[in-house]
Structures are given as C-alpha cells and as structure tokens.
N, CA and C atoms of all chains as a GROMACS GRO file, in nm:
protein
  564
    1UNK      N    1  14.116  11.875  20.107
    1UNK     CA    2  14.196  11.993  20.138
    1UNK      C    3  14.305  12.014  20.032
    2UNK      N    4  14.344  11.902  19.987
    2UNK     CA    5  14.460  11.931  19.861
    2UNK      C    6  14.413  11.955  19.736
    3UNK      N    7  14.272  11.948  19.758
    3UNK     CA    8  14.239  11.972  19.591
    3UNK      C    9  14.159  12.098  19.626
    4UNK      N   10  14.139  12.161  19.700
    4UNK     CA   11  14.118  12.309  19.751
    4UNK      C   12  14.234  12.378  19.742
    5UNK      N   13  14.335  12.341  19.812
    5UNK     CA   14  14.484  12.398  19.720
    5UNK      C   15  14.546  12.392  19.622
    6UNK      N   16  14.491  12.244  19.532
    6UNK     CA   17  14.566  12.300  19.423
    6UNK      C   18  14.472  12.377  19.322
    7UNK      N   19  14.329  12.360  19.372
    7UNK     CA   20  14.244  12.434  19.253
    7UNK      C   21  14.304  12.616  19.282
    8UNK      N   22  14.300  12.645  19.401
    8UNK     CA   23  14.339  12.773  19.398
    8UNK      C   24  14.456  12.775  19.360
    9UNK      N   25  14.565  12.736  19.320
    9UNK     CA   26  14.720  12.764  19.287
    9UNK      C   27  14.675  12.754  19.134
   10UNK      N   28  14.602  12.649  19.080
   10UNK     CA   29  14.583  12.694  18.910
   10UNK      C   30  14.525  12.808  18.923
   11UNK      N   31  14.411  12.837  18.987
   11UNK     CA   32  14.347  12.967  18.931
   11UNK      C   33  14.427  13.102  18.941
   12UNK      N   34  14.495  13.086  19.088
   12UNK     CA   35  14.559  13.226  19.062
   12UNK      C   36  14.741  13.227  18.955
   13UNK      N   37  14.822  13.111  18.900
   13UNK     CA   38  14.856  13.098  18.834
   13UNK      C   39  14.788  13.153  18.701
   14UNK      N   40  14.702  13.069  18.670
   14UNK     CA   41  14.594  13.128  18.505
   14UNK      C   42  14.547  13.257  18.524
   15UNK      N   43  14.541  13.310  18.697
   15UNK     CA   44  14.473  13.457  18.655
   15UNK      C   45  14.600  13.564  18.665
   16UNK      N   46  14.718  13.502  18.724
   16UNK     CA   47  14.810  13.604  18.744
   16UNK      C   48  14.870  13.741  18.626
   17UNK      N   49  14.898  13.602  18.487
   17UNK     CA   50  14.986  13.662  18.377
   17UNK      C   51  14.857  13.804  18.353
   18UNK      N   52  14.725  13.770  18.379
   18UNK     CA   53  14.625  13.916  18.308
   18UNK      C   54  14.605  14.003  18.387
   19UNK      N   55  14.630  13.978  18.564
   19UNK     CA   56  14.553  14.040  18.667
   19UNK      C   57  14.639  14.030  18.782
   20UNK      N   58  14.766  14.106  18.834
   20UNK     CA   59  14.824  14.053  18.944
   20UNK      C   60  14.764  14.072  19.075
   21UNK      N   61  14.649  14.156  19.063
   21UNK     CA   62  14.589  14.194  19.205
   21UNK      C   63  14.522  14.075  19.251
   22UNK      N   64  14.462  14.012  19.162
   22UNK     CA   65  14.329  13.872  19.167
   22UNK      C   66  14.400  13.805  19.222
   23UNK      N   67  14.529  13.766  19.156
   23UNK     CA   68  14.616  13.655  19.207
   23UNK      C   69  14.641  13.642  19.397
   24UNK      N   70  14.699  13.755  19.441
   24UNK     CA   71  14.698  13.744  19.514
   24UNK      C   72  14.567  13.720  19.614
   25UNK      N   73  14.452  13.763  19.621
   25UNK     CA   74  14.325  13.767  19.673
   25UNK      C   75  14.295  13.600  19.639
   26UNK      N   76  14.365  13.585  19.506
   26UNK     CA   77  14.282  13.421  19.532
   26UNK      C   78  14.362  13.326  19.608
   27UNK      N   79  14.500  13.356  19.599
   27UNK     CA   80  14.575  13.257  19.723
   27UNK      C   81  14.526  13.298  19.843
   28UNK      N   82  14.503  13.431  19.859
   28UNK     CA   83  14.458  13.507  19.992
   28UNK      C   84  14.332  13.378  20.059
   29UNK      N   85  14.223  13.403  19.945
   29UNK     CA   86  14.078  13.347  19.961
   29UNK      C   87  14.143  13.160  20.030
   30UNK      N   88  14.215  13.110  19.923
   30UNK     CA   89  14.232  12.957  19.941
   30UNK      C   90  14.320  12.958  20.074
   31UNK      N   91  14.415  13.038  20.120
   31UNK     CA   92  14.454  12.980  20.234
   31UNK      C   93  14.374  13.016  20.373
   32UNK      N   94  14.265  13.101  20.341
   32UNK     CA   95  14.191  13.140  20.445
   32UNK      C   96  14.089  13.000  20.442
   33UNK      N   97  14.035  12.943  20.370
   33UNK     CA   98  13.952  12.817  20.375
   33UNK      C   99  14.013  12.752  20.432
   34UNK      N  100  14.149  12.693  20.383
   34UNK     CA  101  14.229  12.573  20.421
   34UNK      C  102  14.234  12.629  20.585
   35UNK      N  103  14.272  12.749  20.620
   35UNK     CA  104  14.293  12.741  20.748
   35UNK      C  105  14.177  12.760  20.851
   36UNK      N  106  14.075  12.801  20.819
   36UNK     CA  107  13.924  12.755  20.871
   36UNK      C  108  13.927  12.621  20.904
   37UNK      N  109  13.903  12.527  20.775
   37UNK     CA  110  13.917  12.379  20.785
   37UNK      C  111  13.998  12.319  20.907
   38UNK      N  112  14.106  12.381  20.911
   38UNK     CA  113  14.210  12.301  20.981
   38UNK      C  114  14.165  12.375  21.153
   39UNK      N  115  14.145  12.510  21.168
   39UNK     CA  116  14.084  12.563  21.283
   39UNK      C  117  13.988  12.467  21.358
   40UNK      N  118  13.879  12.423  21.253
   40UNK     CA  119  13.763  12.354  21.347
   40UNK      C  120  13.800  12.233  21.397
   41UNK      N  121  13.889  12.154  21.343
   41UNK     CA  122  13.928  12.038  21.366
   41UNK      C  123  14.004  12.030  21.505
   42UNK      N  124  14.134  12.156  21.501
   42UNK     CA  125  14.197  12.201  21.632
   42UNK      C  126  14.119  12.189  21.739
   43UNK      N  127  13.999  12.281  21.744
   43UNK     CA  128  13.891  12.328  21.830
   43UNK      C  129  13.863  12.198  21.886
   44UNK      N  130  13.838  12.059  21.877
   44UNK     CA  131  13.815  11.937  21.882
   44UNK      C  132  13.950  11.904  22.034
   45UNK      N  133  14.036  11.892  21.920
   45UNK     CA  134  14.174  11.900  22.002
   45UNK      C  135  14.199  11.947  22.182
   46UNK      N  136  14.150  12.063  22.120
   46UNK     CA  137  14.193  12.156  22.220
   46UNK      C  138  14.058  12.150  22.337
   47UNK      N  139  14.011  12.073  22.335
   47UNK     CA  140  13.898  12.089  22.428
   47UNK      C  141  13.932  11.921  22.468
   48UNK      N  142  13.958  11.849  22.428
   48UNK     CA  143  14.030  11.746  22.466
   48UNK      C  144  14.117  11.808  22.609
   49UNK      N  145  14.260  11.828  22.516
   49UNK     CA  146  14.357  11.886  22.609
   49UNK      C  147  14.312  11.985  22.757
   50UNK      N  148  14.237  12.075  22.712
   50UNK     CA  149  14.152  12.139  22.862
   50UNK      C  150  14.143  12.033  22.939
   51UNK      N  151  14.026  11.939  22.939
   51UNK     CA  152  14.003  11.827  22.990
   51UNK      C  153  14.107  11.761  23.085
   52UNK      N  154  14.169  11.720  22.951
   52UNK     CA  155  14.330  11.661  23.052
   52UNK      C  156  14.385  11.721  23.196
   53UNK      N  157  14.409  11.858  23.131
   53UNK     CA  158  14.451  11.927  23.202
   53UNK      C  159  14.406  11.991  23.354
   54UNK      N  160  14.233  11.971  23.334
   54UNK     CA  161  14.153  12.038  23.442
   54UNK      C  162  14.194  11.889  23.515
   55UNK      N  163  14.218  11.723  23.482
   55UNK     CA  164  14.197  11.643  23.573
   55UNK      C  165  14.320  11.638  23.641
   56UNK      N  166  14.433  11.673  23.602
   56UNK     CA  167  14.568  11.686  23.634
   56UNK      C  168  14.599  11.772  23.719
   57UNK      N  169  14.475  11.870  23.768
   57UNK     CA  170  14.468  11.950  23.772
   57UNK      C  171  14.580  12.066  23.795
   58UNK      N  172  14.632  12.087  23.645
   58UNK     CA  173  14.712  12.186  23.650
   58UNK      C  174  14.633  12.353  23.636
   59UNK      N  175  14.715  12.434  23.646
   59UNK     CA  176  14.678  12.583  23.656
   59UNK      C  177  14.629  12.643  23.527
   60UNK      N  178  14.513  12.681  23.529
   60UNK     CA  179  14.458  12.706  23.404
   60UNK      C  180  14.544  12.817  23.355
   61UNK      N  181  14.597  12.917  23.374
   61UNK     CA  182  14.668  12.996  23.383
   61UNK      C  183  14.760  12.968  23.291
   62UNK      N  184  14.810  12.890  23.288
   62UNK     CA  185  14.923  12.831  23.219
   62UNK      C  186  14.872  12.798  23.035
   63UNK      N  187  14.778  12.676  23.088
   63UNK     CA  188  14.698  12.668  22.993
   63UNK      C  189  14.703  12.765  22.846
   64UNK      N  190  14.628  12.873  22.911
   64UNK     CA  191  14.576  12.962  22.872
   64UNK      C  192  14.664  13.038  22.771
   65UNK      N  193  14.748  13.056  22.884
   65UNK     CA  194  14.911  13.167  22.806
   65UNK      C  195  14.958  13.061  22.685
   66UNK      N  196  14.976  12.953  22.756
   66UNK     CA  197  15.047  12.864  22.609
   66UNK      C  198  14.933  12.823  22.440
   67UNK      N  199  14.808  12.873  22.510
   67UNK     CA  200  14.703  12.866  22.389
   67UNK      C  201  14.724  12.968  22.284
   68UNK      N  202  14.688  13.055  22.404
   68UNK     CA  203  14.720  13.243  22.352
   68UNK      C  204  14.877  13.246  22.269
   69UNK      N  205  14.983  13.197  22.305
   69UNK     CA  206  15.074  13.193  22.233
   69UNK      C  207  15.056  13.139  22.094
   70UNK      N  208  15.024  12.989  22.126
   70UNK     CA  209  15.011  12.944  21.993
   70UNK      C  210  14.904  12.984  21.880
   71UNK      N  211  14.815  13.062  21.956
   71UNK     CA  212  14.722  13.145  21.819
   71UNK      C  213  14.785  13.277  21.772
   72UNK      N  214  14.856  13.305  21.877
   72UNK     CA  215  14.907  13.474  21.775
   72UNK      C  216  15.032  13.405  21.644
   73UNK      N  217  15.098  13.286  21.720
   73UNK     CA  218  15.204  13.261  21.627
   73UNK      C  219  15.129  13.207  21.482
   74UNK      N  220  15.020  13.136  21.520
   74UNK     CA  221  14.930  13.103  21.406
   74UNK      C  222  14.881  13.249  21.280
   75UNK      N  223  14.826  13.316  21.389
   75UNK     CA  224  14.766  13.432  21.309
   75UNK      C  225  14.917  13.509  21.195
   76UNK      N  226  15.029  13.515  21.290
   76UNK     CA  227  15.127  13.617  21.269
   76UNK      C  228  15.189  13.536  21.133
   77UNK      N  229  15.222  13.389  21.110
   77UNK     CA  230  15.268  13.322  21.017
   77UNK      C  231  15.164  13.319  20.944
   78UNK      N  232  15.068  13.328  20.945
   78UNK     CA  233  14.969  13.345  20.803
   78UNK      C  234  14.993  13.473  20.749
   79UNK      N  235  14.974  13.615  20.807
   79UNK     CA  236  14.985  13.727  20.748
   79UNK      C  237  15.108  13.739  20.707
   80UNK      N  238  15.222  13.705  20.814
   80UNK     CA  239  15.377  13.676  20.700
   80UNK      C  240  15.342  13.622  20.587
   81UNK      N  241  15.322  13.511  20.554
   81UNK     CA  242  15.320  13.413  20.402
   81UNK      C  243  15.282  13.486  20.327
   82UNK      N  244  15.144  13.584  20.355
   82UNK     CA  245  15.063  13.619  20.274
   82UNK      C  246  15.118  13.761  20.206
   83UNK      N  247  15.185  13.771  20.272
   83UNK     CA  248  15.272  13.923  20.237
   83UNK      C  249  15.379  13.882  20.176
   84UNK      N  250  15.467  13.759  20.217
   84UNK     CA  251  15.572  13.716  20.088
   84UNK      C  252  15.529  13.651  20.009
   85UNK      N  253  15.429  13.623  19.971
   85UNK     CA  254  15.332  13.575  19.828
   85UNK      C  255  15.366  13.671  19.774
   86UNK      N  256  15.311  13.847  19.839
   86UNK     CA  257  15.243  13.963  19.731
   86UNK      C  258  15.394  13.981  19.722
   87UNK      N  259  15.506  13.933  19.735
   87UNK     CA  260  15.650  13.998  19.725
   87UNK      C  261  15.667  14.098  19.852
   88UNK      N  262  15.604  14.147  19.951
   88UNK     CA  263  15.647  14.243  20.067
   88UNK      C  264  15.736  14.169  20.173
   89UNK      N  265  15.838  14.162  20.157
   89UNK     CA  266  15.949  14.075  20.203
   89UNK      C  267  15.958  14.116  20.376
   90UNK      N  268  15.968  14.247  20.368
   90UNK     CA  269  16.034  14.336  20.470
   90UNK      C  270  15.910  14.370  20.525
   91UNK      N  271  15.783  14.367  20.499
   91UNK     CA  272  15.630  14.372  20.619
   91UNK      C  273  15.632  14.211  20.703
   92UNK      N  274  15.675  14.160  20.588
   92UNK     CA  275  15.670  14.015  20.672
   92UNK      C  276  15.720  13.993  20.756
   93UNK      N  277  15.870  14.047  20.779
   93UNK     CA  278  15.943  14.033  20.870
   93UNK      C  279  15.934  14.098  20.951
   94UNK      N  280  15.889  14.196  20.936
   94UNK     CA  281  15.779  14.323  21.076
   94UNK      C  282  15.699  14.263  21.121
   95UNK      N  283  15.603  14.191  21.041
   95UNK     CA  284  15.446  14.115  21.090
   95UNK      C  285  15.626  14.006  21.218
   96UNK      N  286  15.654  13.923  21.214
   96UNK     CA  287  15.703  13.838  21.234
   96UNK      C  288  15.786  13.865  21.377
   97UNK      N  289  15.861  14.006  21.407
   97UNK     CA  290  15.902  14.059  21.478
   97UNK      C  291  15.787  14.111  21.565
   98UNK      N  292  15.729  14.170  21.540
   98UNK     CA  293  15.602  14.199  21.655
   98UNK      C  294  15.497  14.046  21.705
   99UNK      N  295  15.511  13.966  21.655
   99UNK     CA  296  15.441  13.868  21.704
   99UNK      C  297  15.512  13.802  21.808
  100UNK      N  298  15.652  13.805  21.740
  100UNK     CA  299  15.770  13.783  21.876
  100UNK      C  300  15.759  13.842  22.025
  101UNK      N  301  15.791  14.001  21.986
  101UNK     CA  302  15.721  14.055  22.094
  101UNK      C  303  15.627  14.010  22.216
  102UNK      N  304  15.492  13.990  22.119
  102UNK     CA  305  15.362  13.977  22.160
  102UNK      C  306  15.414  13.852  22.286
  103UNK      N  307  15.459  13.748  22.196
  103UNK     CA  308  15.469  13.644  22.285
  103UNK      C  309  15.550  13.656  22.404
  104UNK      N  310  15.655  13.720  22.366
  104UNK     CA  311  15.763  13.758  22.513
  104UNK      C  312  15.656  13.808  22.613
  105UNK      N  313  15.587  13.946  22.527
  105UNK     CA  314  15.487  13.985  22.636
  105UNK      C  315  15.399  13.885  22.730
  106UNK      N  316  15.399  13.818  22.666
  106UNK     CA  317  15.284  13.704  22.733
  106UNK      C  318  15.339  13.632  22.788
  107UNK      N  319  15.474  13.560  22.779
  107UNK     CA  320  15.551  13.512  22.843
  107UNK      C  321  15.632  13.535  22.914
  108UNK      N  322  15.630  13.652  23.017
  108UNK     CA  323  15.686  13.737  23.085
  108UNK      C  324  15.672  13.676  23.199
  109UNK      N  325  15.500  13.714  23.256
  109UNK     CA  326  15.457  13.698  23.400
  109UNK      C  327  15.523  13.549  23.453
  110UNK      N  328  15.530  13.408  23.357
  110UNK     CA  329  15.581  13.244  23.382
  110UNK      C  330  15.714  13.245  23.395
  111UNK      N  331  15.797  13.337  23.252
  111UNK     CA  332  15.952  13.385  23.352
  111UNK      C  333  15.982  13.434  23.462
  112UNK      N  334  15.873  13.496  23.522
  112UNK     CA  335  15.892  13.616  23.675
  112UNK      C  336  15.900  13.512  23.754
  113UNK      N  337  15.774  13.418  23.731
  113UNK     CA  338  15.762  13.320  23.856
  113UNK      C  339  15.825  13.200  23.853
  114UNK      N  340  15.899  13.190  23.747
  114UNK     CA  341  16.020  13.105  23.760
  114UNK      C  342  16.143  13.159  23.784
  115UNK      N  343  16.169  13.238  23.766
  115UNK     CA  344  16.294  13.338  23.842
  115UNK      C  345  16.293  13.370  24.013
  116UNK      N  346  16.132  13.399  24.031
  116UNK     CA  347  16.117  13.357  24.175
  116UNK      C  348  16.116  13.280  24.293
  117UNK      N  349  16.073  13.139  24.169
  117UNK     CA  350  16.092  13.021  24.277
  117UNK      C  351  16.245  12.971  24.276
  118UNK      N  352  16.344  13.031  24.182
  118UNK     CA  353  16.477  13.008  24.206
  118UNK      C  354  16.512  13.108  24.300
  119UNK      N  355  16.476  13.182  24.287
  119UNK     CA  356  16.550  13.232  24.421
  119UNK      C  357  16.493  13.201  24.563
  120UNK      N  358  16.388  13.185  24.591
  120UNK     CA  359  16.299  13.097  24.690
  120UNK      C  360  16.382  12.989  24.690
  121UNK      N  361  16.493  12.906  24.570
  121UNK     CA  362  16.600  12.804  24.665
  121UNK      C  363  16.666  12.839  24.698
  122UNK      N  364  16.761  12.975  24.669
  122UNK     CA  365  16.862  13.007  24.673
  122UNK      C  366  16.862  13.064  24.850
  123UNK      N  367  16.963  12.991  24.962
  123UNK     CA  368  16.927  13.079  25.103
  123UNK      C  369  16.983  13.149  25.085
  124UNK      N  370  16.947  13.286  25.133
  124UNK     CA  371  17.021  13.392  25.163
  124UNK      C  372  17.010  13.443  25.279
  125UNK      N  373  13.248  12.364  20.294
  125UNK     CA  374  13.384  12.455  20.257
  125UNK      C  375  13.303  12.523  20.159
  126UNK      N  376  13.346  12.640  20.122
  126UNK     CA  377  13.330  12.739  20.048
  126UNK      C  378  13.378  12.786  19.929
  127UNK      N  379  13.409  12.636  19.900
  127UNK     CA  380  13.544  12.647  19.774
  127UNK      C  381  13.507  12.756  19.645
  128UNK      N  382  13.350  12.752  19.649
  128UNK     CA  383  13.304  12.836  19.536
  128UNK      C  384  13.345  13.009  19.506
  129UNK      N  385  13.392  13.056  19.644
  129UNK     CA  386  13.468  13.180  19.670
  129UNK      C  387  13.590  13.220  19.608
  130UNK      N  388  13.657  13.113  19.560
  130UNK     CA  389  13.782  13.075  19.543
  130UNK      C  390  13.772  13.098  19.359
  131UNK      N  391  13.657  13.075  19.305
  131UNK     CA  392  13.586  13.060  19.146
  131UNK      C  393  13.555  13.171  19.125
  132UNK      N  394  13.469  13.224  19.230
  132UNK     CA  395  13.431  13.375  19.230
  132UNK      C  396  13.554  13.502  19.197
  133UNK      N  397  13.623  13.432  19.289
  133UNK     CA  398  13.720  13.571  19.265
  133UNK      C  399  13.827  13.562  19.135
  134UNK      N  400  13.827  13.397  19.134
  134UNK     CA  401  13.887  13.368  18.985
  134UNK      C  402  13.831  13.413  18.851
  135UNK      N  403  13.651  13.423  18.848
  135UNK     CA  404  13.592  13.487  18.744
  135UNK      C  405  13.600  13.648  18.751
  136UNK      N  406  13.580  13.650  18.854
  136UNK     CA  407  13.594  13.844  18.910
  136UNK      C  408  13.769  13.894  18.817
  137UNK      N  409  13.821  13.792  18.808
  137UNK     CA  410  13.960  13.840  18.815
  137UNK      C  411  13.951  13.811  18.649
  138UNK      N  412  13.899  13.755  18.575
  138UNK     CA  413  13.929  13.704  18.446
  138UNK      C  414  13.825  13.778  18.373
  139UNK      N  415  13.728  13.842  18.454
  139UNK     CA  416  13.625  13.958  18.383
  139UNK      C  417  13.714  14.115  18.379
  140UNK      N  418  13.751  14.141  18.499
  140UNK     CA  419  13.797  14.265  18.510
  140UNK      C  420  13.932  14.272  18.404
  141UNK      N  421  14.006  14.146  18.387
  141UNK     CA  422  14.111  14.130  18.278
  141UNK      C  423  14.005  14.162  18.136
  142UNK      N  424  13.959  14.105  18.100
  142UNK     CA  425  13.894  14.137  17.964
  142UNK      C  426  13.845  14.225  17.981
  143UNK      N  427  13.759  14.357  18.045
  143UNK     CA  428  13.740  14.481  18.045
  143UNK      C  429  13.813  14.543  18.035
  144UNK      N  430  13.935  14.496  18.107
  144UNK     CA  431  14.022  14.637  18.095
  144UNK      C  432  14.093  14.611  17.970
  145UNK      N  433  14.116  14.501  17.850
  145UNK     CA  434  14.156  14.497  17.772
  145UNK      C  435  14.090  14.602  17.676
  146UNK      N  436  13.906  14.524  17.697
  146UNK     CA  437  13.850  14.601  17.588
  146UNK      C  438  13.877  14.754  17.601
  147UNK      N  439  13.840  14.812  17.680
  147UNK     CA  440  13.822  14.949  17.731
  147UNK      C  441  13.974  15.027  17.703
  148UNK      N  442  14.071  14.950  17.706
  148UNK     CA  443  14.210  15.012  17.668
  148UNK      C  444  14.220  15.023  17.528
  149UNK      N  445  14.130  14.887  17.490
  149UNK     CA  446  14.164  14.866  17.283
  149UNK      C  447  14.087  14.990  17.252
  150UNK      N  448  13.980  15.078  17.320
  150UNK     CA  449  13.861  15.170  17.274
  150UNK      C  450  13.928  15.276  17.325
  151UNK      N  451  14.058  15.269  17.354
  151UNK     CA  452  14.134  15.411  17.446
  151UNK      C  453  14.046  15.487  17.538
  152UNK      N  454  13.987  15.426  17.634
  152UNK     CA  455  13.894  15.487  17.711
  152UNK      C  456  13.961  15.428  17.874
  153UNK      N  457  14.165  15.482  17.888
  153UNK     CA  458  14.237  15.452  17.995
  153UNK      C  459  14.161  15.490  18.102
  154UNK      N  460  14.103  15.560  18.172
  154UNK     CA  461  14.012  15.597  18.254
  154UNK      C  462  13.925  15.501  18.307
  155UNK      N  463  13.824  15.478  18.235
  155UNK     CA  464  13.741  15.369  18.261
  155UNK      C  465  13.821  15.270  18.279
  156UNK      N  466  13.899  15.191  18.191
  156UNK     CA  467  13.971  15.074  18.191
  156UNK      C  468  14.036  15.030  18.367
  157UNK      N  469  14.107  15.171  18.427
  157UNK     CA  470  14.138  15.149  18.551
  157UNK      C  471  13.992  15.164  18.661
  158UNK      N  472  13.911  15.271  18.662
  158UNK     CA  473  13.814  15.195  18.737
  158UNK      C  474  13.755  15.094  18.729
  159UNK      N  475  13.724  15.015  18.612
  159UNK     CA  476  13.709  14.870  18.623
  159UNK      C  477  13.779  14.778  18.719
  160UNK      N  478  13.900  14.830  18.683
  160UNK     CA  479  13.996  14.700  18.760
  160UNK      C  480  13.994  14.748  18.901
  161UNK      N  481  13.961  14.903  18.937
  161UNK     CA  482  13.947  14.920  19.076
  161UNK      C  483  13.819  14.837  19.096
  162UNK      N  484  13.727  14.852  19.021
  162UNK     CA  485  13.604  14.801  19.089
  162UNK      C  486  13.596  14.628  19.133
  163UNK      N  487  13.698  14.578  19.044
  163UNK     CA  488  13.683  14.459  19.066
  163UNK      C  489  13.770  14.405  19.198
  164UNK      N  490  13.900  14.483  19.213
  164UNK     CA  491  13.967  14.458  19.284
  164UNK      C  492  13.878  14.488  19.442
  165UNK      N  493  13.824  14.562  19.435
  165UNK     CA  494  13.721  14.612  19.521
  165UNK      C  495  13.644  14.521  19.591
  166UNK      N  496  13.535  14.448  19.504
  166UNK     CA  497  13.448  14.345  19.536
  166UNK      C  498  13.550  14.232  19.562
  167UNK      N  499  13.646  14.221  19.524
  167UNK     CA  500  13.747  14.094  19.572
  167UNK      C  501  13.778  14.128  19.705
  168UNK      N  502  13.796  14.215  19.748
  168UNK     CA  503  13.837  14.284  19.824
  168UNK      C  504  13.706  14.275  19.912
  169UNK      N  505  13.580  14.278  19.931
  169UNK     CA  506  13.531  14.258  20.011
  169UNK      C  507  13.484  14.120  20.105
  170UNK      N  508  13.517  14.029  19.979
  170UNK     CA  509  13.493  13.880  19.972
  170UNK      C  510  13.572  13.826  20.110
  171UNK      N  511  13.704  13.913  20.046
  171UNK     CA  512  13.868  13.809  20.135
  171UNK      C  513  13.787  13.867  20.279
  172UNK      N  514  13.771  13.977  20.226
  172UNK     CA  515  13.761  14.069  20.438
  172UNK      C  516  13.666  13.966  20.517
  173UNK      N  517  13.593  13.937  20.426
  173UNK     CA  518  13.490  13.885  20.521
  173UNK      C  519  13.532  13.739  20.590
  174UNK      N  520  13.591  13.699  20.473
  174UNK     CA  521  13.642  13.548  20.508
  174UNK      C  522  13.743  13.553  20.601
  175UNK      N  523  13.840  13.645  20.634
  175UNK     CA  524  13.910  13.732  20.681
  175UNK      C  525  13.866  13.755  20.868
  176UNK      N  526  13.777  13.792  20.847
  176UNK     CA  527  13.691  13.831  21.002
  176UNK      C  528  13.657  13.659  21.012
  177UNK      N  529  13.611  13.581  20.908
  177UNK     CA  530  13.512  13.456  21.028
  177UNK      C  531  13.654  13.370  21.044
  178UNK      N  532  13.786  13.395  20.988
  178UNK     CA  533  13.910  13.334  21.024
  178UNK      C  534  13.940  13.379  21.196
  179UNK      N  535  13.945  13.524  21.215
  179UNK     CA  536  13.966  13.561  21.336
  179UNK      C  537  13.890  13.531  21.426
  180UNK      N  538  13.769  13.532  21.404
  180UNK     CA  539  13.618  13.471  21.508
  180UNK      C  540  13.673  13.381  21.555
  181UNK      N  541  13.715  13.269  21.432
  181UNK     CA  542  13.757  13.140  21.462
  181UNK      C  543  13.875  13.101  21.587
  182UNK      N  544  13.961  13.167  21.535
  182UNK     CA  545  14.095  13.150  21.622
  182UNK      C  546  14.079  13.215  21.769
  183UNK      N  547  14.018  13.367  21.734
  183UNK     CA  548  13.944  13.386  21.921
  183UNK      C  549  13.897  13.263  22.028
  184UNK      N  550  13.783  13.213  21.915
  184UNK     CA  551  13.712  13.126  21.997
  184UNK      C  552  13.803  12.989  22.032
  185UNK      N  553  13.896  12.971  21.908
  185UNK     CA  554  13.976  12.846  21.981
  185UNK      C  555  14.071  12.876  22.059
  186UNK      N  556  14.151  12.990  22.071
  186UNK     CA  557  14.275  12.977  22.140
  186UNK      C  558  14.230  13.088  22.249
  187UNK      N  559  14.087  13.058  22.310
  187UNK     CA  560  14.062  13.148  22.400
  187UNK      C  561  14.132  13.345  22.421
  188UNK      N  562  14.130  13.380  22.305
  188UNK     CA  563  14.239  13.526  22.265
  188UNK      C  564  14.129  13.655  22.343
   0.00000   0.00000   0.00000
C-alpha cells in the first residue's frame, strides 16, 4: 500500500510541472485504490462486529445508524482531500459542512429517544 | 490492485503533454487544446469508473 502511494505521488509530481489536470486524476486514481484496499479489509471487520452485536443482542438499529455515519464521514473526507489537493479550499469545506448535516440528520431519531427516556425519569 | 491505472493515466498525461507541445511549436493552438481535452477526457473516464466501484464498495460495507 505504501509503494502504491508513493508510486502515485512521483507520477503525479513528474506529471504535474507539463500537465496540471493529469496530476490531479492521478492522486485522484491512487487514493481511490488505496481506499478500495483498505474498504475490503473493513468489510471483514465489520461483519465481525454485527456478530458481536446480534449476540449481545443489541438493537440493530443502532448498529446501523452508527455504520451509516461512519461511511458518509468516510465518503465526505475523501472528496474534501481531493478538492484541497486540486486547491478548491472553500468546496471542501461545503463537501465537509453537508456531511455534518447528513450525520445530525441521522442522528436525530437516538437524540429524540434519549431526550425521551430522560424525561420518562423526570416525575411530573 | 490495479496499480496499472495509476501508469495509465501517468502515460495519458505525459502523451497529451508532448502533443500539445508539438501542436503549439506547429501553431496549430486549436488542435493543441483538443488534445489535452481529449486526454483529460479518457482520464476522466478511468477515475469515474474507479469512482463508482469505490461507492459500490462503501454501500455494501456500511450498509448505506
């Protein structure tokens, strides 16, 4: 994996000074491998953890939301990087702000029902 | 791994540089930039694709 990154950092280095479009497409290309690579390995992981979890038997529900979180934050920090590579400083930080979002969104319904079971202590 | 993608677009990128040199030294600015569109182009189809089997990927792992 490190010599998959550094072959792509020479090439798009050596291709930058003639071609700035290439450059970027070839860091583009190398961090999309590296993060394939590292995807399938997760996939391993994460089917582990299910497991765990179905014997514990906690709420898949949960599960789920905290998966879903951690892949948009995955997806959203790649397209950031990849946009402050090309120099787009200020998309990145858009890409970065809407992924925020996303997650609040998703993390909404687990705040409700923890706001609920506090008040379910609270007698009134 | 697919590292050879990575060569591809590095030669794609070091051809379309020497075309557009030649083609500028022959003052033929015109051509010289569709070259480099064209190349940027086919680079451009390479990433997309690799692009989509990244997202496949992450669907299928983080259940999305």
């Amino acid at each position: 994996m490190v010599g998959i990154g550094l072959t792509g950092t020479i090439l798009a280095v050596y291709v930058k000074e003639s071609n700035k479009e290439m450059a970027v497409f070839i860091s583009l290309a190398t961090g999309l491998i590296l993060f394939i690579f590292a995807l399938s390995k997760m996939g391993t992981v994460l089917e582990v953890m299910n497991e765990l979890a179905a014997r514990a038997q906690i709420n898949m529900f949960y599960l789920t939301t905290v998966l879903k979180i951690m892949g948009i934050a995955y997806i959203a920090e790649f397209g950031a990087q990849v946009c402050k590579d090309a120099g787009e400083g200020s998309i990145a930080t858009k890409i970065e702000l809407a992924a925020k979002i996303l997650v609040l969104a998703l993390a909404l319904p687990i705040i409700t029902a923890i706001l609920e079971s506090i008040l379910r202590l609270i007698p009134s | 791994m697919n590292i050879e993608l990575i060569f591809q677009i590095a030669g794609i990128g070091i051809l379309t540089a020497i075309f557009h040199t030649i083609l500028k030294q022959a003052e033929k600015e015109e051509y010289a930039f569709i070259a480099t569109l064209a190349g940027v182009s086919i680079a451009l189809l390479m990433v997309v694709q690799l692009l989509a089997e990244l997202l496949e990927t992450v669907k299928g792992v983080f259940f999305l």
